[in-house]
C-alpha positions in Angstrom: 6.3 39.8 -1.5 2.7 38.5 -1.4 2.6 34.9 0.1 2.6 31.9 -1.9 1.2 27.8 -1.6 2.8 25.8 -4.6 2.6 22.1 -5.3 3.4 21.2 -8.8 6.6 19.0 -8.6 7.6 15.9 -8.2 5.2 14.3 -5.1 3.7 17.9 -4.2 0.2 17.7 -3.3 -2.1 20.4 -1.4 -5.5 22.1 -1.8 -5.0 25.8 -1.4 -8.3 27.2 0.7 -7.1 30.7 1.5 -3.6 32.5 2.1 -3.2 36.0 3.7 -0.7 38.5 3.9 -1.0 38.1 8.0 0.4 34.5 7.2 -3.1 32.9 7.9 -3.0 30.2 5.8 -5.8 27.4 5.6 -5.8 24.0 3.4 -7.0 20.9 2.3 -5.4 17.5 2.3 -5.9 16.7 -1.4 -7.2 13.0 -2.6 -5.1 10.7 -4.0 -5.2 11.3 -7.7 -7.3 8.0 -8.9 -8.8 7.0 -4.6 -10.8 8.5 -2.0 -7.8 8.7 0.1 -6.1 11.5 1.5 -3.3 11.9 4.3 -0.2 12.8 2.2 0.9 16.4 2.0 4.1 18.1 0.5 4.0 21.8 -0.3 5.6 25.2 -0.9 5.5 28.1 0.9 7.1 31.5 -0.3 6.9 34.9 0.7 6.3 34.2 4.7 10.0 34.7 5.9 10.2 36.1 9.5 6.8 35.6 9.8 4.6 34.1 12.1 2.5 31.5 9.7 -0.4 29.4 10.7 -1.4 26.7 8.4 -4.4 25.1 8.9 -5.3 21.9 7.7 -9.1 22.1 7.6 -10.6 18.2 6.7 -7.5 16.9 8.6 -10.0 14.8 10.9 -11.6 13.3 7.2 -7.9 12.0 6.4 -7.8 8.1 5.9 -6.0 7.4 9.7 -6.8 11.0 11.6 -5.2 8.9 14.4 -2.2 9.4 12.5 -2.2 13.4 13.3 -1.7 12.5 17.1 1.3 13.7 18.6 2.3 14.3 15.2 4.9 16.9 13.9 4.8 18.4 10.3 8.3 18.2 8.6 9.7 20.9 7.3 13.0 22.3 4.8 14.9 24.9 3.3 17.0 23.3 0.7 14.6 19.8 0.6 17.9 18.0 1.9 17.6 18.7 5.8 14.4 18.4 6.8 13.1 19.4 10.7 10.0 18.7 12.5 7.9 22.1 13.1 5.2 22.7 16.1 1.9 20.5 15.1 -1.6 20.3 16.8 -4.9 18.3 16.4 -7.7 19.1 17.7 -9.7 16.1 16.4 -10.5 18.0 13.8 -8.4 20.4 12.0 -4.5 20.1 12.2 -3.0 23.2 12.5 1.4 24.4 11.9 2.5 26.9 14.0 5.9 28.0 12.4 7.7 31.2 11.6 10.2 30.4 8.3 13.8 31.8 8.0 13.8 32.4 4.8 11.9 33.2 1.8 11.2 29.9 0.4 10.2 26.3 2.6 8.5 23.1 2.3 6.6 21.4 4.2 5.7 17.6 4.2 3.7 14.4 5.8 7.3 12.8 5.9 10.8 13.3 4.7 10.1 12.9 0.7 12.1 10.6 -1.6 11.9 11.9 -5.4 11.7 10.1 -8.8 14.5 11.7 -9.5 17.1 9.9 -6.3 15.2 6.9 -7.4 16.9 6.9 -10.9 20.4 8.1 -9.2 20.0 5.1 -6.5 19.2 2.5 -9.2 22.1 3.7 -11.4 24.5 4.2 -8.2 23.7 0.5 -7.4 24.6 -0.5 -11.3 27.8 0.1 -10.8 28.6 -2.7 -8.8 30.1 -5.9 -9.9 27.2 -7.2 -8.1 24.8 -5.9 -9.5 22.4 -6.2 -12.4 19.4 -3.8 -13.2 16.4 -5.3 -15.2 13.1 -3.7 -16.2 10.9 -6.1 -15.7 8.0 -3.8 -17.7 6.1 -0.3 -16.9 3.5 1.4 -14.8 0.1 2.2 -15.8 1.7 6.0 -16.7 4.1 4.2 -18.5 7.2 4.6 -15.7 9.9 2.0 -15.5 9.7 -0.8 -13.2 13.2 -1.8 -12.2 14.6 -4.5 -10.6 18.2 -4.7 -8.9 19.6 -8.5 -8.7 22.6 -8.2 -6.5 24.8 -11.1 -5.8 25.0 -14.8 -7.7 21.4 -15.5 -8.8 22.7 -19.0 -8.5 22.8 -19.0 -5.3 21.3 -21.2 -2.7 18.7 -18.4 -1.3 17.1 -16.3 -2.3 16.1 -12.7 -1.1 13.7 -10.2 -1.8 13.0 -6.6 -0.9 10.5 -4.4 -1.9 9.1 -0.8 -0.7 6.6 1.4 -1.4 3.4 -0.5 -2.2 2.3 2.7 -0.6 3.9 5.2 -2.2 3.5 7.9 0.3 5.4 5.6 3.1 8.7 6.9 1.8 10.4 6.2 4.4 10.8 2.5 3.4 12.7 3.8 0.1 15.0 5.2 2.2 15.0 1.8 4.5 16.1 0.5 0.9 19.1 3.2 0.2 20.4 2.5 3.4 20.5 -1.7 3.0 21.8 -1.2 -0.7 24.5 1.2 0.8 25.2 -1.6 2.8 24.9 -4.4 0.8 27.7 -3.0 -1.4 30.2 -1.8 0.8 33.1 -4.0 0.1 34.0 -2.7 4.1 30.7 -3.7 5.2 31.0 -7.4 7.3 27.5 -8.0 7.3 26.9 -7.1 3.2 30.0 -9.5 2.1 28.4 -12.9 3.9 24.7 -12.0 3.0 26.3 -12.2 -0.7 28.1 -15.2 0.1 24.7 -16.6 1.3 22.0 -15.5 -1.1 21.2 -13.4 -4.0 19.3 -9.9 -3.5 16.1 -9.2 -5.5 15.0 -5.5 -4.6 12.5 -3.2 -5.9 13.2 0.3 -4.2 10.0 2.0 -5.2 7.2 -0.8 -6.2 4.8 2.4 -6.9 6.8 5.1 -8.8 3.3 6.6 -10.2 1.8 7.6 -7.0 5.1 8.2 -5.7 5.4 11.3 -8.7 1.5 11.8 -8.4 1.7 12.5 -4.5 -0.3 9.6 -3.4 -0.3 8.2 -0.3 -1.7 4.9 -0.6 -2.2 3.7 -4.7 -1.3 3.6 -8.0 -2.5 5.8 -11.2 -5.5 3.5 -11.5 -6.4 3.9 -7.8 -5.9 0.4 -6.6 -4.0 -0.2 -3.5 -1.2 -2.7 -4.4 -0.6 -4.1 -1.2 -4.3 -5.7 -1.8 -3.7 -7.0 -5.3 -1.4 -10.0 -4.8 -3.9 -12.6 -5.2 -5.2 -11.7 -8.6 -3.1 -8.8 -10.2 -3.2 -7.5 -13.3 -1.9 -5.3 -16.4 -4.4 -3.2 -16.6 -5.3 -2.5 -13.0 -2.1 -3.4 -10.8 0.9 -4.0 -13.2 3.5 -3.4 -10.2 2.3 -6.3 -8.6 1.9 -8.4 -11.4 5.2 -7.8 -12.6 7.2 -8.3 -9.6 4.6 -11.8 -8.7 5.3 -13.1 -12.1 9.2 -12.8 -11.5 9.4 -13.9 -8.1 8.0 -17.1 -9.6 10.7 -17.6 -12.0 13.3 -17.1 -9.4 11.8 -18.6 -6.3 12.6 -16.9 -2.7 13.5 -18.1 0.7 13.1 -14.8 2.9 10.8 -11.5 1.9 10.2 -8.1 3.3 7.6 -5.8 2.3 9.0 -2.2 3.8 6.2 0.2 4.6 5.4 2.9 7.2 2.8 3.2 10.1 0.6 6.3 10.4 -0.4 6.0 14.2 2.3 3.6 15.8 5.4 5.5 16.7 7.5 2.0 16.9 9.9 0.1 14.2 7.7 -3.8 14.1 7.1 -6.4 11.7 4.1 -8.1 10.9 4.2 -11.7 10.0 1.7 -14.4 8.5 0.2 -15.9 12.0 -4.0 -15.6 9.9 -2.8 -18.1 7.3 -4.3 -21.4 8.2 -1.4 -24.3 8.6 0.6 -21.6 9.4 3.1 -23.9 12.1 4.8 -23.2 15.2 8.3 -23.4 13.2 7.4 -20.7 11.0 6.2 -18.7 14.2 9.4 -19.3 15.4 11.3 -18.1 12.5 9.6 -15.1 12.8 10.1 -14.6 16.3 14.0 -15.3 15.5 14.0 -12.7 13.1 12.9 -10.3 15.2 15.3 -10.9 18.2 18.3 -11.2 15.6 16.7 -7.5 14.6 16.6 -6.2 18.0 20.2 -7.1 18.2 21.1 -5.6 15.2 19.4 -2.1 16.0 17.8 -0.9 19.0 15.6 1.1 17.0 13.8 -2.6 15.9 11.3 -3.8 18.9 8.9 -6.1 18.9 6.6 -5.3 22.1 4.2 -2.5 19.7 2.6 -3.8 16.7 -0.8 -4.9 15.0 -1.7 -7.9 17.4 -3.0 -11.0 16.3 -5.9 -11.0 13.4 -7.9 -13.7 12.2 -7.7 -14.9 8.5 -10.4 -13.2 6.1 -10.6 -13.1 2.1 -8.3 -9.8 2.2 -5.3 -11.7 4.0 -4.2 -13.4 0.4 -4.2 -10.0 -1.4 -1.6 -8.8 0.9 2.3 -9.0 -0.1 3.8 -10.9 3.2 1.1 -13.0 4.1 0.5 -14.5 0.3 4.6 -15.1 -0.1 4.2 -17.0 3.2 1.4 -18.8 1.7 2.9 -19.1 -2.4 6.8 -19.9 -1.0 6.6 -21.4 2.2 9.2 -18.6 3.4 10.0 -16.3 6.0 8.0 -12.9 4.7 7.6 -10.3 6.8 5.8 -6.8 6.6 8.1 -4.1 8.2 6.6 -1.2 9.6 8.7 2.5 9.9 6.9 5.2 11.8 5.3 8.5 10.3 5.7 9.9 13.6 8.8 9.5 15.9 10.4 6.3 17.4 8.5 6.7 21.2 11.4 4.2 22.7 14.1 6.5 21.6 12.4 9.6 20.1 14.7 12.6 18.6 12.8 16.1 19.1 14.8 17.8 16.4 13.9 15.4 13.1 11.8 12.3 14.8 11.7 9.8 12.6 13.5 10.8 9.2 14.7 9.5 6.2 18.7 9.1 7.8 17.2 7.2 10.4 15.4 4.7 8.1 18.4 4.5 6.4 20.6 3.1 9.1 18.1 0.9 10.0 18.4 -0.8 6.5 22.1 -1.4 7.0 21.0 -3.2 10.2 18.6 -5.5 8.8 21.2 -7.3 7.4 22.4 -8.3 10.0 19.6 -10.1 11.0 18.8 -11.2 7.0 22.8 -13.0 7.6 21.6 -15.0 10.7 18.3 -16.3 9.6 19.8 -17.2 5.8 22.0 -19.3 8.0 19.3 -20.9 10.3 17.9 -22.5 6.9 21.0 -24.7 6.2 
């Protein structure tokens, strides 16, 4: 059997340079479909079992955050269900795999994927519920559905919302998302039954679902990057964003997290709205509260590593958390999941992965309980 590089399915996305019998394979990062970004990969290989591969990665130091490649390790599955980290080098330059597959078919990936298709089965799991109630709030530039999950009262006294994947290739905060939902309605679950005695849910598990199919790692089908549209969206060019803005305007919202993932930072950290001028010391301290209810919640959360301090510019109001701080008033928060591993507590076999981001999500609600309660 002659080796084989395939990427058309859901997410896939690879440039095939060359592929030898002598499992010499070389590659190229592809674009995103509609930006002149490129750092997500997710790819077949067949034909290689028992063999020694190595896949190159040749414009891997052109990527978007080459940083991002640095003590990095590719992920890797047989059945697309349990996914492994494989051996991974960077030379500053090229990134190259060094793995022999077990069997006859295996994918390999920037991070653990999260398809259209569990998308759909995690909305209509969540529908369920006696709690909950899905709403299309409108479509995608390719025409996908943009759903909405209100869980809880929306009479309620606060009001919470949740959304992941601006980016679509951080999928690690759609899992975030599963795991919080799972949760959020577990009657067993302590932590889930006060949050809905507190506040009503507004979540958006995927705010990107065309680059998420397209294998994008950063923007939508007309290349714009939504986590830079939230001062002036629009239909044509950033309908996620103006969807979700328009909406979150009817209901209101007392507390918000934007879920995403870091490329370089191998750390779990927020990032909160400090650039905003009159931001005041009791909003930095509801932020800071936030945080060490977090760390309490999960040692995974930590709040030594992170972005730093940065000034306010004209791009600070395009961004989700920092223009809810500045349109609400509110706690909002950016939450950042590593690409890479969690360096405080790192696992060798998996690093960072999609079960992990999942059980971190149960956690944060914890932590959403105790500062709904700090605003009474």
């Amino acid at each position: 059997m002659s080796i084989k590089i395939s990427s058309q399915f859901d997410a896939g996305a690879i440039e095939i340079v060359s592929a030898t019998s002598a499992g010499a394979i070389d590659l190229n990062i592809r674009k995103d479909s509609h930006a002149d970004i490129r750092q997500w990969f997710y790819f077949r290989l067949q034909g290689a079992q028992g063999q020694a591969c190595t896949i190159r990665f040749l414009n891997a130091g052109k990527a978007a955050y080459p940083a991002g490649w640095e003590d990095y390790q590719a992920m890797a599955s047989y059945d697309r269900i349990n996914w492994f980290r494989v051996p991974t080098t960077f030379d500053g330059e090229v990134m190259t795999i060094s793995h022999t597959p077990g069997m006859d078919s295996v994918y390999y990936a920037y991070f653990e994927p999260y398809s259209w298709e569990r998308h759909l089965e995690l909305l209509d799991r969540a529908q369920m519920s006696e709690h909950v109630r899905m709403l299309d709030l409108g479509s995608t530039v390719d025409g996908r559905d943009m759903n909405l999950l209100v869980i809880g009262d929306p009479q309620a006294a606060r009001k919470v919302w949740v959304i992941a994947r601006q980016h679509p290739g951080e999928t690690m905060a759609e899992w975030f998302v599963e795991g919080m939902l799972d949760a959020l309605l577990d009657p067993a679950d302590p932590y889930g039954r006060q949050c809905l005695k507190e506040a009503v849910f507004y979540v958006v598990p995927n705010m990107n679902p065309d680059g998420s199919v397209r294998g994008n790692l950063r923007t939508n089908a007309a290349g714009a990057n939504l986590n830079r549209e939230w001062n002036t969206p629009s239909m044509e060019r950033s309908p996620e964003v103006f969807l979700v803005k328009n909406k979150m305007k009817e209901t209101g919202c007392d507390l918000f997290l934007d879920v995403h993932g870091d490329e370089g930072l191998p750390y779990v950290f927020t990032a909160g709205s400090g650039a905003l001028p009159g931001f005041t010391p009791a909003q930095a301290a509801q932020e800071k509260q936030f945080a060490d209810y977090f760390k309490i919640a999960s040692p995974d959360f930590q709040d030594v590593h992170g972005y730093g301090d940065a000034p306010y510019t004209d791009e600070t109001l395009t961004m989700g958390s920092p223009h809810i701080t500045h349109a609400f008033g509110c706690l909002s928060l950016t939450l950042e999941l590593p690409f890479k591993d969690n360096a405080n507590d790192p696992d060798p076999q998996s690093g960072w992965d999609g079960a992990r981001s999942a059980r971190l999500g149960g956690a944060v609600l914890q932590a959403v309980w105790q500062s709904l309660r700090d605003l009474k």
